[in-house]
C-alpha positions in Angstrom: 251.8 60.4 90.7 252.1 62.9 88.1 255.8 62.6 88.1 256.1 59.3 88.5 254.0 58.8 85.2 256.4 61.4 83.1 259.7 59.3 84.4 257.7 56.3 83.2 257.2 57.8 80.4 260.7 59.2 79.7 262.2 56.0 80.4 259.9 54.0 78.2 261.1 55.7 75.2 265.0 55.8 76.1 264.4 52.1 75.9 262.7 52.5 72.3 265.2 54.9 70.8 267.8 52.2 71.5 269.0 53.2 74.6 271.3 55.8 73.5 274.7 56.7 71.6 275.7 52.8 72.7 273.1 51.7 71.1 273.6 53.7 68.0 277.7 52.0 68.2 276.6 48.6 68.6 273.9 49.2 65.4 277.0 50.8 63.5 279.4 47.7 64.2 276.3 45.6 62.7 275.9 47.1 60.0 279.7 47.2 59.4 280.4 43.7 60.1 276.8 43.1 57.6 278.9 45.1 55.0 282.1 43.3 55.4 280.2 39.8 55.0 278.2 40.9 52.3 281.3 39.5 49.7 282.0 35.9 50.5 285.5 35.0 50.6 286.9 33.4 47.5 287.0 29.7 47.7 288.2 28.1 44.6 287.3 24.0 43.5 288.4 22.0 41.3 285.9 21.0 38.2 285.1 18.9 35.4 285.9 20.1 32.1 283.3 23.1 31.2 280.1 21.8 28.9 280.9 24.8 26.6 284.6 23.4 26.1 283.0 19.9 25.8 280.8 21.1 23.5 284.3 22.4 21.0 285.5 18.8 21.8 282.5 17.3 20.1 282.7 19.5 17.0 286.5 18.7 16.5 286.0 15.6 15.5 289.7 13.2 15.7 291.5 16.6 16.3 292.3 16.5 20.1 293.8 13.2 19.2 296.1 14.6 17.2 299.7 14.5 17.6 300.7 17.8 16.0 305.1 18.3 15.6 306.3 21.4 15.5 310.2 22.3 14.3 311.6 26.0 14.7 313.2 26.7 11.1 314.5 29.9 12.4 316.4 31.3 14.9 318.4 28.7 14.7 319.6 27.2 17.8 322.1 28.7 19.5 322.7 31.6 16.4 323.7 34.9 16.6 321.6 37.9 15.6 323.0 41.3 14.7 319.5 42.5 14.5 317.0 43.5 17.0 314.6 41.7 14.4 314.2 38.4 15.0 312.0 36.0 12.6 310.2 33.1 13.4 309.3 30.1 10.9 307.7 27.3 12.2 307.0 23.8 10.6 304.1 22.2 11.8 303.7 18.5 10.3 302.6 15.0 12.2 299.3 13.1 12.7 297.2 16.1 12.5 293.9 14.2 12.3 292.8 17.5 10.9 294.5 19.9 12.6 295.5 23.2 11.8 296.6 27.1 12.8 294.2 29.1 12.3 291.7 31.8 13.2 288.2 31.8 12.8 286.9 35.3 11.5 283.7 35.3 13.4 284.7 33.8 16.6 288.7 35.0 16.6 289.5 31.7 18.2 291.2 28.7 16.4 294.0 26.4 16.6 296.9 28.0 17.1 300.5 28.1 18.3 301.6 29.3 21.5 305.0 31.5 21.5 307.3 32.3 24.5 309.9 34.9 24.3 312.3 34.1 27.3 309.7 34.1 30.1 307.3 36.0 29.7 303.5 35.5 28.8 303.2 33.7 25.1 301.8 35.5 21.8 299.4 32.9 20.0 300.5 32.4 16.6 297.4 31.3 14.2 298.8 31.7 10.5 302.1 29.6 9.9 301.7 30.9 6.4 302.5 34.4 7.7 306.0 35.8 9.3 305.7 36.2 12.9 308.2 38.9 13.9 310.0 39.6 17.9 311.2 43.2 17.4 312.9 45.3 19.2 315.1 42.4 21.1 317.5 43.4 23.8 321.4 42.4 23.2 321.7 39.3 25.1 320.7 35.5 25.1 317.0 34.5 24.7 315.1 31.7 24.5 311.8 30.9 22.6 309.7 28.4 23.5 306.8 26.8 21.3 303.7 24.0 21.7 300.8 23.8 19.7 297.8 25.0 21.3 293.4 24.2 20.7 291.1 27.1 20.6 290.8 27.0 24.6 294.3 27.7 24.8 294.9 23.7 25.7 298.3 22.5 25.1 298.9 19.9 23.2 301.1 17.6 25.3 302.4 15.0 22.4 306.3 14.3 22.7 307.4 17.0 19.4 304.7 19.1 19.9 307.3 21.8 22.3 310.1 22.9 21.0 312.7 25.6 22.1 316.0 27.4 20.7 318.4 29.6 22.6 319.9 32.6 20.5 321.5 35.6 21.0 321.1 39.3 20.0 324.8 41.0 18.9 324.5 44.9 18.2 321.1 44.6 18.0 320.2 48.3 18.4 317.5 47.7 20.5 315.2 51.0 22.3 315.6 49.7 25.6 313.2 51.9 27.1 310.8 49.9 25.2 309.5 46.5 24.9 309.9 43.8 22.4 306.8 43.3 20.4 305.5 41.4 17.9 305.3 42.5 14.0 301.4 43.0 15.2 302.8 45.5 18.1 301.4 43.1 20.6 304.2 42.9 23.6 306.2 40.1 24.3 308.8 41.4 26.8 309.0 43.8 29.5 311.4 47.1 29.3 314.6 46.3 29.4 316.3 48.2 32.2 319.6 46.6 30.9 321.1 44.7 27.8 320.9 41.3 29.8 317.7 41.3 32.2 313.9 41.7 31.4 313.2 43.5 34.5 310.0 44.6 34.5 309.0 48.3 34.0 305.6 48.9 33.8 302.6 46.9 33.0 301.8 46.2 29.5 298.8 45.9 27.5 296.2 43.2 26.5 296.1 42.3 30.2 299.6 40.7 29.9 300.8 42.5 33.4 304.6 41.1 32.7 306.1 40.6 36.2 310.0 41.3 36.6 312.1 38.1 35.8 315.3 36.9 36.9 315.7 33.7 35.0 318.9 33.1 34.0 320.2 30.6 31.1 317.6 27.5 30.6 319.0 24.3 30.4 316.7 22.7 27.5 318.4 19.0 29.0 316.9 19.5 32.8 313.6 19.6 34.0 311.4 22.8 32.5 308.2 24.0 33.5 306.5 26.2 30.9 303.9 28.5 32.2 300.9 28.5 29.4 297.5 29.5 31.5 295.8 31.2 32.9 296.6 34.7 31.5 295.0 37.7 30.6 291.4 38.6 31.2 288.3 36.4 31.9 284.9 37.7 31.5 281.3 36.5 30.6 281.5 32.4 30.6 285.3 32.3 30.0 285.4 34.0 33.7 284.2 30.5 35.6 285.9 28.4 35.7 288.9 29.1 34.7 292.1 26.9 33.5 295.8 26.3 34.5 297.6 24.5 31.9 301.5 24.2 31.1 303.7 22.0 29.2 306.6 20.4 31.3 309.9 19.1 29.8 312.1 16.3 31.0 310.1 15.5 33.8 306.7 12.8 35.0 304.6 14.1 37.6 304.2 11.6 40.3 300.5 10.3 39.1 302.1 9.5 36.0 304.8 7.4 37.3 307.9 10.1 38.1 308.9 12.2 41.0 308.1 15.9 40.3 304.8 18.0 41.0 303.2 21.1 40.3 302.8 23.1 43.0 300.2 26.4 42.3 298.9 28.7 44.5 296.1 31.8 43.8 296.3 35.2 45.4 299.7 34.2 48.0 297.2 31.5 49.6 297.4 27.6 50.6 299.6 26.1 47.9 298.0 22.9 46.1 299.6 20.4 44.0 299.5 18.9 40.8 300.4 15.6 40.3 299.2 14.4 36.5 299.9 16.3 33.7 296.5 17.6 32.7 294.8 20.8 32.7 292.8 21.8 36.0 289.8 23.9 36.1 288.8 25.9 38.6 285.8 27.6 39.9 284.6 29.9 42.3 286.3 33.1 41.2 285.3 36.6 42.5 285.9 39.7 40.3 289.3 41.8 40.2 292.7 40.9 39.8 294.6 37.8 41.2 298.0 36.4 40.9 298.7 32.9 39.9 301.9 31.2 40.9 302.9 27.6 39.8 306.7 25.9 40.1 307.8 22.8 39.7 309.1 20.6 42.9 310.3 17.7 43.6 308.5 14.6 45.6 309.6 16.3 48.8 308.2 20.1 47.9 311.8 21.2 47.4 311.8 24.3 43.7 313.5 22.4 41.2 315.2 25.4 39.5 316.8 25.7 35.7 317.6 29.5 35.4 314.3 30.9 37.4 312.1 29.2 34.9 310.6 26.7 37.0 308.6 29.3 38.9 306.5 32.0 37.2 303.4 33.9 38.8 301.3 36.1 36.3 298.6 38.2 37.0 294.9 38.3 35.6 291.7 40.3 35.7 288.3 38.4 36.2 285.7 40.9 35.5 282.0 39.4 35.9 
C-alpha cells in the first residue's frame, strides 16, 4: 500500500511539472509563436485627407486654388555647361490667390518649390529671391525637373505649374567620388561611379537613401511620371498616415478620362493602382524602413517607359 501511495504520488506531480522536457518544448514553441504574433503585420488603407492637413487648408484661405506658373530662366534648355556649377532661376508668376515660396521661421514649413536633379529625390526650394546652386555636376546630360509644391509637400497639379530643361555638363571638373549637392550642401545626386551614370554609391544623408538609377535620356514630349512623395523620414503625426503624391506629364489616368495608371506597391508587396490624379494617403504604418515603388502603366499593366523615369522606388524611415 505504501508503495502504491509513493507511485501515486510520483506520478501526480510528473503530471503537475508539465509532464516533462516535452512539455517544456511545446511551452517554448508557445511562447515563440506569442513573441512572433506580438507585432501585427503591416496592413496599409487608404484615408481621407488628415484633420491636421485640413486644418493648413482652412488657414490658406483661396491658396490651394491657385494656379501657380513656374518658368526655368536658367539652365537653359538644352545648353551646355563648362562648369560643374550649375545655377537655377526660377520665375514663379500666375493666379497665385496668395501664394508664395517661402519658409516659416517657427514652423520650417511653407510653400515651396520642389527640384529634381535627373532622378533622384527633389531639394525643396522656398526663397526664389535666393540662388539655388547644383554643384559638383557630373559631365554628361541632366535633366531638372520643377512643380510648385504647399507646405505638406502637395503638388500643385495646374497645367504650367511643372516645368523641365535638359542640359549638359562639358569639362565640368566634377569630384566624382562625390555627390552633387546643393549650395546648402544638402545632396541631390548619388556618387557618380562614371561621367554618364548616377549609380548609386552609398546612402546619403537627410534620409534621402538615393537608389542606383539607370534612366537614360527623358523624352519631355512622352508620357513622364515624376516621383514627389513620400520621402525621407516620418515621425510624431507626420508618421500616420502618410502621402504618395507625383506630378505626371503627357498623360490622363483612366478615372480622369485617359488610358494610363499608377501602379505603387510598399515593401515588394501586392501592387495597387492609381487611377485619378490626386494624392493618396495611407495608414497603418509600422516602424522601420520601407521601400515605395510607383510606375506608370498603361490600361493593360504593361511599364510605359521614357528613359527609366517612369519607375522609381525610394526608401523611407517611419520612426514612431
Amino acid at each position: 500500500m505504501k508503495y502504491f501511495v509513493l507511485i501515486a504520488s510520483v506520478f501526480l506531480l510528473f503530471v503537475i511539472s508539465g509532464c516533462g522536457p516535452a512539455s517544456d518544448a511545446n511551452n517554448m514553441r508557445t511562447a515563440n509563436n506569442a513573441n512572433t504574433n506580438s507585432a501585427p503585420p503591416q496592413v496599409l488603407t487608404v484615408v481621407d485627407t488628415p484633420e491636421r492637413v485640413k486644418a493648413q487648408m482652412a488657414m490658406r484661405g483661396e491658396q490651394d486654388a491657385a494656379q501657380p506658373t513656374l518658368k526655368i530662366v536658367e539652365p537653359k534648355a538644352d545648353s551646355t555647361i563648362s562648369s560643374s556649377t550649375v545655377r537655377l532661376k526660377l520665375d514663379l508668376s500666375g493666379d497665385l490667390k496668395g501664394y508664395e515660396s517661402h519658409m516659416d521661421p517657427e514652423t520650417k514649413t511653407g510653400n515651396h518649390i520642389h527640384v529634381i536633379l535627373d532622378n533622384q529625390p527633389y531639394e525643396a526650394f522656398y526663397n526664389l529671391d535666393h540662388e539655388f546652386e547644383l554643384r559638383n555636376v557630373s559631365d554628361g546630360a541632366h535633366t531638372i525637373r520643377v512643380f510648385a509644391s504647399r507646405p505638406w509637400h502637395e503638388s500643385y497639379k495646374n497645367d504650367g505649374s511643372f516645368q523641365m530643361v535638359r542640359f549638359t555638363v562639358k569639362n565640368g571638373g566634377a569630384d566624382t567620388n562625390k555627390p552633387a549637392t546643393t549650395n546648402s550642401g544638402q545632396p541631390m545626386s548619388t556618387v557618380n561611379t562614371n561621367s554618364n551614370s548616377n549609380a548609386n554609391a552609398a546612402p546619403t544623408p537627410e534620409g534621402k537613401d538615393m537608389q542606383a538609377s539607370t534612366a537614360g535620356p527623358v523624352d519631355p514630349t512622352k508620357p513622364l511620371l515624376t516621383y514627389s512623395r513620400p520621402k525621407g523620414e516620418y515621425k510624431g503625426v507626420d508618421a500616420d498616415p502618410i502621402m504618395i503624391d507625383f506630378w505626371l506629364s503627357n498623360a490622363k489616368l483612366v478615372g480622369d478620362g485617359g488610358e494610363f495608371r499608377v501602379r505603387y506597391s510598399v515593401d515588394g508587396g501586392d501592387a495597387k493602382f492609381i487611377e485619378k490624379w490626386a494624392p493618396v494617403w495611407l495608414s497603418g504604418w509600422i516602424a522601420g524602413k520601407h521601400s515605395i515603388k510607383l510606375e506608370l502603366v498603361d490600361k493593360d499593366g504593361n511599364l510605359v517607359d521614357n528613359g527609366g523615369f517612369n519607375s522609381t522606388q525610394r526608401e523611407i524611415t517611419v520612426t514612431k
